[in-house]
Rosetta silent file (secondary structure, phi, psi, omega in degrees, C-alpha in Angstrom):
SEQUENCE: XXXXXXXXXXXXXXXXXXXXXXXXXXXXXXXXXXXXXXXXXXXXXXXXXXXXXXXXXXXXXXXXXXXXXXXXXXXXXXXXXXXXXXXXXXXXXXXXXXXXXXXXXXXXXXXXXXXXXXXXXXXXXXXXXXXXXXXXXXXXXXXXXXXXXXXXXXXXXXXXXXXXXXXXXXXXXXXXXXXXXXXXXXXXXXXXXXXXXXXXXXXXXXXXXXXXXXXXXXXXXXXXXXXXXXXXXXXXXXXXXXXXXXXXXXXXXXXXXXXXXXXXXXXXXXXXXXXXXXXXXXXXXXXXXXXXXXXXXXXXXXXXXXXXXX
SCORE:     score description
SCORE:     0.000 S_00000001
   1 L     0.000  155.345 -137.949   97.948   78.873  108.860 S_00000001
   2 L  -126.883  107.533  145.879  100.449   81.928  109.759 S_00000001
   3 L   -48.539  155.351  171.788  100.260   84.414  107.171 S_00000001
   4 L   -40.131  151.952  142.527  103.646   85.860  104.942 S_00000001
   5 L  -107.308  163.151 -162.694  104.671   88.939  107.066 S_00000001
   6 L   -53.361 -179.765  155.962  104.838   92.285  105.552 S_00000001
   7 L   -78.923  -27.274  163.718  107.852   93.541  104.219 S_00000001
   8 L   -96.324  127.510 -158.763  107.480   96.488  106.042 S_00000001
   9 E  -102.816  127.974  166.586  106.458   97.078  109.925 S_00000001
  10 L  -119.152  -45.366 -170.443  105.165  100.925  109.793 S_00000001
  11 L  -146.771  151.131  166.300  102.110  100.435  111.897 S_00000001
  12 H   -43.416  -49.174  176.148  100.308   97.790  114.290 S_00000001
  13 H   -67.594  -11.914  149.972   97.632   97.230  111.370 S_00000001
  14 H   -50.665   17.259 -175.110  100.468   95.579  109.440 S_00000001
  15 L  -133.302  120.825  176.568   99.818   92.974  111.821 S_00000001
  16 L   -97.180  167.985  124.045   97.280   90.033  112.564 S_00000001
  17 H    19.850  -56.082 -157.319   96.499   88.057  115.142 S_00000001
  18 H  -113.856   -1.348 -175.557   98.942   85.488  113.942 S_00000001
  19 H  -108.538  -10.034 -178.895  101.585   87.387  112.770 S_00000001
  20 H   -72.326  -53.786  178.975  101.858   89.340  116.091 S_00000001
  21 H   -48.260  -32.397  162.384  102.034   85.929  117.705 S_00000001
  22 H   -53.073  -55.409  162.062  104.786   84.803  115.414 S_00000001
  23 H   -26.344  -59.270 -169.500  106.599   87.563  116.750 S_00000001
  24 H   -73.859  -42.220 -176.946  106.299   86.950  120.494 S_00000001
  25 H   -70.989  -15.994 -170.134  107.067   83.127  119.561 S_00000001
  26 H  -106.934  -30.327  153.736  109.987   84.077  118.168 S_00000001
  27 H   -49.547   -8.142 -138.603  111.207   86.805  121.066 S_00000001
  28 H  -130.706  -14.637  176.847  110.701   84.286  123.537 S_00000001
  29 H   -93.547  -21.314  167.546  113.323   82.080  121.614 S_00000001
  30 H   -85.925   -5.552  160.405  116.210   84.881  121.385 S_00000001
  31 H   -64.935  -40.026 -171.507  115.068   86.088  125.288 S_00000001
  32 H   -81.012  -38.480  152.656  116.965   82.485  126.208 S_00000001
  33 H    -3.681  -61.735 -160.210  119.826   83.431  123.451 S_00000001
  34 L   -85.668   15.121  165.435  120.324   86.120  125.650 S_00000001
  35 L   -95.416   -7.447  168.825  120.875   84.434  128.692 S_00000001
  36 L   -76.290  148.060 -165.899  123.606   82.482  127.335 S_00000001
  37 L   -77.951    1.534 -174.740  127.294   83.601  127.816 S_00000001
  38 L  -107.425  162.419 -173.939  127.839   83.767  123.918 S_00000001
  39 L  -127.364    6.354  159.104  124.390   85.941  123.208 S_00000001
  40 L   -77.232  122.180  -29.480  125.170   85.990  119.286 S_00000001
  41 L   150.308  134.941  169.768  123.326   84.735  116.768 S_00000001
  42 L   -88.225  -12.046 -142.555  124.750   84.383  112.481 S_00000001
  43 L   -40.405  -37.959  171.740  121.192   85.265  111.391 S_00000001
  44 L  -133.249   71.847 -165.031  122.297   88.301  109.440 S_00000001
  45 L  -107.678  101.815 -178.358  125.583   88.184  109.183 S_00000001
  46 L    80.445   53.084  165.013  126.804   90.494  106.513 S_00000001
  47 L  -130.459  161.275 -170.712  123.884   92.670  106.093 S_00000001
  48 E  -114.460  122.511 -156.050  123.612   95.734  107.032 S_00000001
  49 E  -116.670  138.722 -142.553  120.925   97.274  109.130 S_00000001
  50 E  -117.082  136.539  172.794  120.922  101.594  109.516 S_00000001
  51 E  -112.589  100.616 -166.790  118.807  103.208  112.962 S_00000001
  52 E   -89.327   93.767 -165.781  118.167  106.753  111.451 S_00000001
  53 E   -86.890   77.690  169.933  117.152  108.879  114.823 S_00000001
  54 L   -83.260   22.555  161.788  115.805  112.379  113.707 S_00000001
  55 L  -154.476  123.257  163.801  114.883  112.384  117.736 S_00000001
  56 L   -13.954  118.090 -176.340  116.601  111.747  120.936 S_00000001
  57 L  -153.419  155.230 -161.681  116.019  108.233  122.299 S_00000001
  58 L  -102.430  -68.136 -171.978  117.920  106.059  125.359 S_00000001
  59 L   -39.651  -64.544 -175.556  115.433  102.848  124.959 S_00000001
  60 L   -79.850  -34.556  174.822  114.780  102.130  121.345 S_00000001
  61 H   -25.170  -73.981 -174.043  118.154  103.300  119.984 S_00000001
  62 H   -62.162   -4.318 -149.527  120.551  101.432  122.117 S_00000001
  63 H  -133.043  -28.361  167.989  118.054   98.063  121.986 S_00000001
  64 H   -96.373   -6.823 -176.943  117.690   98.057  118.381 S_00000001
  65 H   -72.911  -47.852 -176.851  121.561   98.973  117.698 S_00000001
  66 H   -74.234  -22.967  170.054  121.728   95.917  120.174 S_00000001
  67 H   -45.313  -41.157  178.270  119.320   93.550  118.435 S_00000001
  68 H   -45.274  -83.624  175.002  121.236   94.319  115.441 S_00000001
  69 H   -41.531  -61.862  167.038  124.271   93.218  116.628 S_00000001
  70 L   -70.802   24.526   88.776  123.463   90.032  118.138 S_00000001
  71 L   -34.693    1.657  174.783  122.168   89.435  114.509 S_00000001
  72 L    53.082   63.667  161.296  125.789   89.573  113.618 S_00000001
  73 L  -139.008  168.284 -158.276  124.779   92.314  110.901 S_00000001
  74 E   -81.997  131.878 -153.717  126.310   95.391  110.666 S_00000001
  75 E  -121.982  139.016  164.584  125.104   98.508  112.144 S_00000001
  76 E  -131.346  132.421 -172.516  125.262  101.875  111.127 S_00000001
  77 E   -91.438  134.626 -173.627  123.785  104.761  113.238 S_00000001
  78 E  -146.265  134.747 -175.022  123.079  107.934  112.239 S_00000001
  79 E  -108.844  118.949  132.070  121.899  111.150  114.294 S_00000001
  80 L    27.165  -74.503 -174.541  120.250  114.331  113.636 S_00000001
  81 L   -96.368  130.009 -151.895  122.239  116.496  115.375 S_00000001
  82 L    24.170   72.923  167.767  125.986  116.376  113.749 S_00000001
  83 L  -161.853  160.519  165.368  125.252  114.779  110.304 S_00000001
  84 L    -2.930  -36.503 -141.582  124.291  115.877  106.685 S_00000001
  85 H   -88.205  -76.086  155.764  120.760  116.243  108.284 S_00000001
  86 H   -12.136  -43.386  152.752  122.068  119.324  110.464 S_00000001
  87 H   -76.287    4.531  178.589  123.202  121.125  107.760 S_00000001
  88 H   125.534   10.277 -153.898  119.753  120.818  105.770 S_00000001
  89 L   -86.537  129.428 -178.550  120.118  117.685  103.874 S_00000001
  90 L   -61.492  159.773  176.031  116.108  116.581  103.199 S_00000001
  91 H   -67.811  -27.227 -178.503  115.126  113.382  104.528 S_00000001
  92 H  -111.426   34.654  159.871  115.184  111.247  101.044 S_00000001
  93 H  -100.884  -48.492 -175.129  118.266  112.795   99.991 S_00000001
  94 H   -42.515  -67.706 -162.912  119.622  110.608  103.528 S_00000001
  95 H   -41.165  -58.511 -119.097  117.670  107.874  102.360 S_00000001
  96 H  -113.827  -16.765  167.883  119.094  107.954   98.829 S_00000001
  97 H   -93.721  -35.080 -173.586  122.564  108.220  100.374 S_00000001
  98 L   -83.635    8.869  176.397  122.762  105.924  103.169 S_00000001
  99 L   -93.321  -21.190  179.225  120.609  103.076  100.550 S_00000001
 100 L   -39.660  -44.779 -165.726  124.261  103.429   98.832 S_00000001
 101 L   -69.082    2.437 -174.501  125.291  100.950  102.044 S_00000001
 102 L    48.282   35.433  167.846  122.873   98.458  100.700 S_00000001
 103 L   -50.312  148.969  176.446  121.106   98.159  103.797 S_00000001
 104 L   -79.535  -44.267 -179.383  118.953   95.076  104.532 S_00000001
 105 E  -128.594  163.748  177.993  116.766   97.281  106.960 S_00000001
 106 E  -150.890  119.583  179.673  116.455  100.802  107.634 S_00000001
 107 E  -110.106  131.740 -164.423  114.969  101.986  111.298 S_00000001
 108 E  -111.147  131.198 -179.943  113.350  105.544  111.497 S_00000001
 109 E  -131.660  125.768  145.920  112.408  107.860  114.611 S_00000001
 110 E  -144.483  153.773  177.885  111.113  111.126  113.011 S_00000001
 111 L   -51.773  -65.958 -134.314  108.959  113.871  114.861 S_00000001
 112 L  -110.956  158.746 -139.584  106.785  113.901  112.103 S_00000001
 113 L   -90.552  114.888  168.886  103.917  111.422  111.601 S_00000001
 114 L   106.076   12.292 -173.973  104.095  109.330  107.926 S_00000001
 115 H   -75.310  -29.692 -158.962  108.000  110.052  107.993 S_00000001
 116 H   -91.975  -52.750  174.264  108.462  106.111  107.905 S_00000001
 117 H   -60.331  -24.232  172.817  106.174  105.090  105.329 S_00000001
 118 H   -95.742    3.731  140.668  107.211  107.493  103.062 S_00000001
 119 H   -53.233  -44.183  173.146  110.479  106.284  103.487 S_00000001
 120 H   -65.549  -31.898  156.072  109.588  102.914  102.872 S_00000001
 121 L   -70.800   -8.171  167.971  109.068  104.467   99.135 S_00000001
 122 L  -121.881   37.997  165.052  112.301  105.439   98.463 S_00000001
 123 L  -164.391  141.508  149.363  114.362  102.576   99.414 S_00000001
 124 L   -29.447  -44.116 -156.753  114.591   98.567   98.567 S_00000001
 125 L   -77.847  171.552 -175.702  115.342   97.892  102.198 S_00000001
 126 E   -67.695  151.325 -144.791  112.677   96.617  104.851 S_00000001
 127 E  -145.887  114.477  160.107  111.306   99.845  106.955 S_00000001
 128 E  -126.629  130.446  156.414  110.608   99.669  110.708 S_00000001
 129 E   -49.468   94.915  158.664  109.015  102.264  112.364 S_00000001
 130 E  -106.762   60.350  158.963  110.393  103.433  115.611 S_00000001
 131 E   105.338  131.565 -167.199  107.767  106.205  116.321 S_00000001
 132 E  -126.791   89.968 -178.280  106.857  108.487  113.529 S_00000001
 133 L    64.487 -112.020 -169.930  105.772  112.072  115.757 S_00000001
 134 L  -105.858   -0.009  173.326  102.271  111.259  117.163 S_00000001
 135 L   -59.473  -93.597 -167.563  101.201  108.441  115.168 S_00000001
 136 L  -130.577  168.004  155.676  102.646  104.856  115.789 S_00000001
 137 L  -162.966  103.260 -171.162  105.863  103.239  117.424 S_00000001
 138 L   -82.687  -56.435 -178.355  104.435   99.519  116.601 S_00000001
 139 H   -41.543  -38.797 -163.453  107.768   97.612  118.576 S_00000001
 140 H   -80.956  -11.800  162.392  107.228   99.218  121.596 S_00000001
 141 H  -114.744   34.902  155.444  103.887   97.665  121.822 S_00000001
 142 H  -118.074   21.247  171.702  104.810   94.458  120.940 S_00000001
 143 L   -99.697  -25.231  165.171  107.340   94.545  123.548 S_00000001
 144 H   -63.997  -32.410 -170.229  104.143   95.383  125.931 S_00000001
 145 H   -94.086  -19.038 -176.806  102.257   92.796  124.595 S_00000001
 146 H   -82.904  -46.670 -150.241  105.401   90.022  124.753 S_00000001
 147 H   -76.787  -47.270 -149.497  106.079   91.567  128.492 S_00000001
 148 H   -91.835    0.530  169.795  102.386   91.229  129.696 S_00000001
 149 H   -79.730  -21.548  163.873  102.028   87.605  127.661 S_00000001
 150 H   -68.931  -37.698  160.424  104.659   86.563  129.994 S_00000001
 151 H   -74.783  -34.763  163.194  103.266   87.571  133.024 S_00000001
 152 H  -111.257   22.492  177.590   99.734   86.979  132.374 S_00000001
 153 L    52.337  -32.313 -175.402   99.873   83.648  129.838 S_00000001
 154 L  -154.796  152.992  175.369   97.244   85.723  127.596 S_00000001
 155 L   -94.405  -14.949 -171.517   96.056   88.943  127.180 S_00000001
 156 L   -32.118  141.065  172.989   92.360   87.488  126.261 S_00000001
 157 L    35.679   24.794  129.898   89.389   89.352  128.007 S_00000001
 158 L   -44.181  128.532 -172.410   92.507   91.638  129.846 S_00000001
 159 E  -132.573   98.869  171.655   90.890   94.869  131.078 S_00000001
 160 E   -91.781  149.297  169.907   94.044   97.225  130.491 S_00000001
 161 E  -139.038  109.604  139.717   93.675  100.968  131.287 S_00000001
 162 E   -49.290  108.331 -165.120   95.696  103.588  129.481 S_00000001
 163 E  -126.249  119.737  167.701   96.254  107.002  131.617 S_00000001
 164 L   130.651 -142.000  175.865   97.403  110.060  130.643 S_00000001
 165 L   -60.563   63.574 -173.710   98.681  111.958  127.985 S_00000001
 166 L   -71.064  -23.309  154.878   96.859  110.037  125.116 S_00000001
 167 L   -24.107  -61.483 -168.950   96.782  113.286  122.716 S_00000001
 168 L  -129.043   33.552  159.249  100.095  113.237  121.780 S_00000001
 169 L   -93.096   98.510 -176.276  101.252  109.487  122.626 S_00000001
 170 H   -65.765  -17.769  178.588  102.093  107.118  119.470 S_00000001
 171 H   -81.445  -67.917 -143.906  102.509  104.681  121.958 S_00000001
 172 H   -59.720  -38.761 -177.621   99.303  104.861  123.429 S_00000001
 173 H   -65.233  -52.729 -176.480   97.433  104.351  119.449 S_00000001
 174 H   -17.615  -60.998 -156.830   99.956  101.105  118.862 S_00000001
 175 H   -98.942   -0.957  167.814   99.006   99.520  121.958 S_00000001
 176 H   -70.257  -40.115 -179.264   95.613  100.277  121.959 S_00000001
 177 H   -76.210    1.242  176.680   95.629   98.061  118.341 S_00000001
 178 H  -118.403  -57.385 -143.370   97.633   95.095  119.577 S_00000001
 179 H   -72.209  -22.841  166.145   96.232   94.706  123.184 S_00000001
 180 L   -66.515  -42.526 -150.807   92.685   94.887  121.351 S_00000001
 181 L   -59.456  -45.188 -167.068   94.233   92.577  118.384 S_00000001
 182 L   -87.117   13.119  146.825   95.077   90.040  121.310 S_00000001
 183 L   127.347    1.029 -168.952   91.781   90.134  122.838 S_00000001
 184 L   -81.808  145.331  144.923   91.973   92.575  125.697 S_00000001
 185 E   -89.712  157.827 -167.871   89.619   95.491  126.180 S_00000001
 186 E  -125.195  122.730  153.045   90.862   98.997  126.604 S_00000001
 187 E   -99.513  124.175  160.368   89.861  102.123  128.551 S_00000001
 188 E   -85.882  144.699  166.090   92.017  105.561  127.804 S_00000001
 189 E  -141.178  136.178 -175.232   91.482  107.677  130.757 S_00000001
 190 L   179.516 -177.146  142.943   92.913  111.635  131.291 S_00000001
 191 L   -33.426   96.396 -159.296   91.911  114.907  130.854 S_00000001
 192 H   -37.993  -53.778  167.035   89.320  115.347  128.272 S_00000001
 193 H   -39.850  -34.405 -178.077   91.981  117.961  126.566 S_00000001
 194 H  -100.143   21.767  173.699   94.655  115.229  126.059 S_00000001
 195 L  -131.457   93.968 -148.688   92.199  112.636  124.836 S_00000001
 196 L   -36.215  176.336  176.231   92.037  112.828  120.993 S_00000001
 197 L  -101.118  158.597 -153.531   88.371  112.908  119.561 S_00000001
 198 L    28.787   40.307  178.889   87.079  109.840  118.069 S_00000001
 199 H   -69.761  -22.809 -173.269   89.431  107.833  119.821 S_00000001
 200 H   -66.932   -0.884 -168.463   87.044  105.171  120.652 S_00000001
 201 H   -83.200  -13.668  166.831   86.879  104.180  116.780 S_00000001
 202 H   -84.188   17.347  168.736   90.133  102.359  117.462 S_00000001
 203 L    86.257   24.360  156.294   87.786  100.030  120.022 S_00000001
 204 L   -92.908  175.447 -179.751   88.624  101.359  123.241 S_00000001
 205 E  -102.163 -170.312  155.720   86.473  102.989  125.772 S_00000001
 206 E   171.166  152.005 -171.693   87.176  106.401  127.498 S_00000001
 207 E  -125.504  160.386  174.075   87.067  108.443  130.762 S_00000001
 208 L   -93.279   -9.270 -169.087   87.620  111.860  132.342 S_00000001
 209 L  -136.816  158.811  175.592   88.126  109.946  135.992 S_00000001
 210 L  -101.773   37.455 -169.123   90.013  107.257  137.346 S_00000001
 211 L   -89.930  -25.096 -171.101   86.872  106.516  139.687 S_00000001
 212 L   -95.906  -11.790 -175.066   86.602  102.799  137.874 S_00000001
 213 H   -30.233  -30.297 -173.404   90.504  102.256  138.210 S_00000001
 214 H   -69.549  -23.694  177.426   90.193   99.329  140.491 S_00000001
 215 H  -106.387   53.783  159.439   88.826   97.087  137.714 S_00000001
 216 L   -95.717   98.848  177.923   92.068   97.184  135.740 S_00000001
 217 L   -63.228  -39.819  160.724   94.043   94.231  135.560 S_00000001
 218 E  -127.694  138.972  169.667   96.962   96.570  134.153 S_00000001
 219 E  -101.808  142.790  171.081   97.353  100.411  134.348 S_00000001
 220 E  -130.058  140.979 -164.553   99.807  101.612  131.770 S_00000001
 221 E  -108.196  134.243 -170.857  100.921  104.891  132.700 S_00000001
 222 L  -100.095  164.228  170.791  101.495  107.434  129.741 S_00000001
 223 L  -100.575  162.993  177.260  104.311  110.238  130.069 S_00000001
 224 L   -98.128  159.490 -157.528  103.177  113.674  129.649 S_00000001
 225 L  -121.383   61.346  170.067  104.734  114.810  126.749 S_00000001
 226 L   -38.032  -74.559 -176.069  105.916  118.722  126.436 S_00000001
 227 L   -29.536  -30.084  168.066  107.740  118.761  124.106 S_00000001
 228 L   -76.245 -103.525  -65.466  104.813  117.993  121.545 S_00000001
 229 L   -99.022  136.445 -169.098  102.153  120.237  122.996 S_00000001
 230 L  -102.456  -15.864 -159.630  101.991  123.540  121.378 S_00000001
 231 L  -139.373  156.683  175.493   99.239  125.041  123.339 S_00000001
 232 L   -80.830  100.239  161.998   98.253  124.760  127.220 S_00000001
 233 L   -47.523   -3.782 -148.309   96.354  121.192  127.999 S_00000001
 234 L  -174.678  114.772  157.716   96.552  121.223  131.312 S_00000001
 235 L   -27.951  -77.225  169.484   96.584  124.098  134.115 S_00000001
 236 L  -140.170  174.236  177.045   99.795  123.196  135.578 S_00000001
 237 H   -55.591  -49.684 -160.527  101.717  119.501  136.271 S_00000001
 238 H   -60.778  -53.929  150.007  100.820  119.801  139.713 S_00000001
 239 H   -28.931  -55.781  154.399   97.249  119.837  138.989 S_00000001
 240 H   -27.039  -80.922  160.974   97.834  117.522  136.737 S_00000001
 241 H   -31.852  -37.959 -168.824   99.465  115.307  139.234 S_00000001
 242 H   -86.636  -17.379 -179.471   96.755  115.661  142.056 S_00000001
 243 H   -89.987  -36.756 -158.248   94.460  114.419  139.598 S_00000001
 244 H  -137.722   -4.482 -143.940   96.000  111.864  137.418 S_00000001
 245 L  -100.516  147.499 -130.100   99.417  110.752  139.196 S_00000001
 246 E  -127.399   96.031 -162.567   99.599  107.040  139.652 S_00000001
 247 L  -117.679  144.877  163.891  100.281  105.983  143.380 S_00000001
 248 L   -51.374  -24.919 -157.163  101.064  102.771  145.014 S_00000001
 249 L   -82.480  -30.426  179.780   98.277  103.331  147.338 S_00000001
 250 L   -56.754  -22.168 -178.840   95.792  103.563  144.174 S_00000001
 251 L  -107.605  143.948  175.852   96.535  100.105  143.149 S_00000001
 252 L   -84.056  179.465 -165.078   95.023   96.967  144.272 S_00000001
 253 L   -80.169  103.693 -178.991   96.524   93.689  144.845 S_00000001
 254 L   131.214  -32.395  166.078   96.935   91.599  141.907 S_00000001
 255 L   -70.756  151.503  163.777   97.121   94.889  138.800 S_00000001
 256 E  -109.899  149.175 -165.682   99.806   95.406  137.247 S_00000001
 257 E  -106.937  138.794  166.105  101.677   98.398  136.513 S_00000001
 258 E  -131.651  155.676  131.900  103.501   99.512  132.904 S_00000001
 259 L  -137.653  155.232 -162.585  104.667  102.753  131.576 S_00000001
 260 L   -80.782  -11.844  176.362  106.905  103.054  128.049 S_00000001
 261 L    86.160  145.467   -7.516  109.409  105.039  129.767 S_00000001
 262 L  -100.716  145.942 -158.860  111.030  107.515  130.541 S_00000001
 263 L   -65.700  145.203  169.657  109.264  108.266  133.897 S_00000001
 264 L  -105.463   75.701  178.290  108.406  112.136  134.970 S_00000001
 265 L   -60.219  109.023  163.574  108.969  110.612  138.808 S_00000001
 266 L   109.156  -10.078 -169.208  106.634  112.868  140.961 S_00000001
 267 L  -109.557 -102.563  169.023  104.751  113.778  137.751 S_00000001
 268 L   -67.400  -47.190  161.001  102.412  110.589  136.144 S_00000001
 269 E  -123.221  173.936 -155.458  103.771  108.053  139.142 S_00000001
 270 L  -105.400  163.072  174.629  104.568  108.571  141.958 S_00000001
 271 H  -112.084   21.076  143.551  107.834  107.004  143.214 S_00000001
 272 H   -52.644  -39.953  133.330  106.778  104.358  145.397 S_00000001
 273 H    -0.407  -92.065 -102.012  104.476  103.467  142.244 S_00000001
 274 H   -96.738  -94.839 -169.225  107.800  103.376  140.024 S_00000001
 275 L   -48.056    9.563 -170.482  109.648  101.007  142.645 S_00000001
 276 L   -88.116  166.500  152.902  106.807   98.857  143.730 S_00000001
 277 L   -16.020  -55.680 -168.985  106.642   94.881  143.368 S_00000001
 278 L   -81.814    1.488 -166.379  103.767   95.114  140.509 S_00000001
 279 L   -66.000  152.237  159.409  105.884   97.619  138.128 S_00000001
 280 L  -116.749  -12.593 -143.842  106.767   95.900  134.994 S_00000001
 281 H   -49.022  -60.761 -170.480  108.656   99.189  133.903 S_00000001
 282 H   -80.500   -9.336  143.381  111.816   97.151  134.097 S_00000001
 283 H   -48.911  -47.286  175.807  110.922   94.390  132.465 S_00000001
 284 H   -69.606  -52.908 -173.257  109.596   95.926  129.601 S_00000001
 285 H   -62.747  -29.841  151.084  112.820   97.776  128.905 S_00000001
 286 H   -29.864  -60.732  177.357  114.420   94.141  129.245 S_00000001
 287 H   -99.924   17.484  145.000  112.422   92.242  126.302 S_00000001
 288 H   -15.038  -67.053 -149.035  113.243   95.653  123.811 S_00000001
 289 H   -81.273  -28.942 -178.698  116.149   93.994  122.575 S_00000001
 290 H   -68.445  -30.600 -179.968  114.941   90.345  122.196 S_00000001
 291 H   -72.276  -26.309 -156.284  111.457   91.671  120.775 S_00000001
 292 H   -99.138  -44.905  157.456  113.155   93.935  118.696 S_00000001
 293 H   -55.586  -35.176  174.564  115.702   91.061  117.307 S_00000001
 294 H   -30.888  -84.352  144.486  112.574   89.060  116.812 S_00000001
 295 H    12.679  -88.852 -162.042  111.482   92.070  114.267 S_00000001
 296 H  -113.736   29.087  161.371  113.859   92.044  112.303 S_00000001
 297 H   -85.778  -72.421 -176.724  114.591   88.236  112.049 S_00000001
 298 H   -41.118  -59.206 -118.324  110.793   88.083  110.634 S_00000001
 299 L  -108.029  -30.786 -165.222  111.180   90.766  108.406 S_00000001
 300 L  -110.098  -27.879  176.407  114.981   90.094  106.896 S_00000001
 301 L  -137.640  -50.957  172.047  114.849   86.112  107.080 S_00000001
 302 L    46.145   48.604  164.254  111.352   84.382  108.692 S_00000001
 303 L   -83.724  159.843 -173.465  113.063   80.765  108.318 S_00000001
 304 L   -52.030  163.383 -171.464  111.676   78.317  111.157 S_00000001
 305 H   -56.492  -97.160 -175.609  112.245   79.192  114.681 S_00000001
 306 H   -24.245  -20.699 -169.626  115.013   76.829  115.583 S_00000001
 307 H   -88.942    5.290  163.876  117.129   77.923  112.548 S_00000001
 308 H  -120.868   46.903 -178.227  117.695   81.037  114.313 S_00000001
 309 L  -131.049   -6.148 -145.992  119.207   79.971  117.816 S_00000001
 310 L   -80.875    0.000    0.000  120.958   76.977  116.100 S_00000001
């Protein structure tokens, strides 16, 4: 039996087994929505759902503004840079203004790690996490785990390998906790500097070499991340690169390729990598918005599957 889902999605452990799966069953009925020429939906139609971005983003912005929308609910966006929040206004004085709008949902990007849950304490509406610093961004790896259930029917006994910057990727903890949830094993592999300590206690493995790469059914390629890093991890990229950089020639026939985007081409792949046949790259940006409608169809309604295509 399919447990209630939470009210809130903050992190991948808000999630079982069966509630992840709900998910994916329910992306997989608004991916054919979107192939239809009307692609809307009534599902939330005159609620309102707010994407509060205290960080520059292409992918999840635009994919949950569109998810939104084909939910027929109302969207309102709000940025960092020329709002309230640019002249000094605290983060739960926003919250406490924009819950004026009666939002149904409220979606949060903030640099700093627990910004979403404590959000989720000062407002009524449902709380989704779209990456909180270095912590979690839980959609984008259930849009990895919806992308690679399509391609590979199950993730069960899947021997995925995470590469790269795992230090200061929120991506990388998510998807370590769903692709184990759904049955996969995990290796992180990088530089020992960019590979937090006690990472195996989320139930992955880890390496300093890419010497075992060939028995990966998918490498997911991490970005290196500047912009966190306060201190130097890494002699230079180009070391970096000769060491860690992701090549076409490196993969064998039958792996698959991911990364969360957006690519440092020439940095972590290479771009024959980027452009080859086994890339999923574009795919993955591709079930965002259906994965992401999913979301917040569970979270805002969770009536049977057919009642929200009808």
């Amino acid at each position: 039996m399919t447990t209630a889902m939470p009210r809130h999605l903050i992190s991948i452990d808000d999630l079982d087994r069966s509630r992840i799966e709900r998910i994916l069953d329910r992306a997989e009925s608004f991916a054919e929505v979107q192939g239809r020429e009307i692609k809307k939906v009534p599902a939330l139609r005159g609620r309102t759902v707010v994407n509060l971005f205290y960080e520059s983003s292409t992918r999840t912005s635009s994919s949950f503004e569109l998810a939104a929308k084909r939910l027929s609910a109302d969207v309102v966006n709000v940025r960092s840079i020329g709002s309230a929040v640019d002249k000094g206004e605290s983060l739960k004085d926003t919250v406490q203004t924009l819950s004026a709008y009666d939002p149904a949902a409220i979606v949060i990007r903030s640099p700093e790690v627990g910004a979403a849950q404590l959000v989720a304490g000062w407002t009524e509406a449902a709380v989704i996490n779209a990456g909180d610093g270095k912590h979690e961004h839980p959609t984008q790896a259930l849009l990895d785990v919806f992308t690679l259930r399509r391609k590979l029917g199950s993730l069960e006994q899947a021997n995925i390998w995470i590469v790269g910057d795992v230090m200061h990727s929120r991506v990388a903890r998510s998807d370590i906790l769903a692709f184990k949830r759904m049955g996969a094993s995990v290796t992180v592999c990088g530089p020992p500097t960019l590979i937090p300590r006690g990472i195996e206690a989320l139930g992955c493995e880890a390496t300093a070499t890419l010497a075992r790469l060939h028995e990966a059914d998918v490498v997911y390629v991490l970005r290196m991340q500047q912009e966190r890093m306060r201190e130097s991890f890494v002699p230079s990229l180009r070391e970096y690169s000769e060491r860690y950089q992701i090549s076409a020639a490196q993969l064998r026939p039958g792996q698959l390729l991911m990364h969360p985007g957006p690519v440092n081409r020439g940095v972590e792949l290479s771009a024959d990598a980027i452009d080859s046949p086994v890339a999923l790259i574009g795919a993955q940006v591709k079930a965002g918005v259906a994965v992401r409608m999913a979301v917040l169809y569970e979270l805002l309604v969770g009536a049977p599957l057919l009642a929200a295509v009808a």
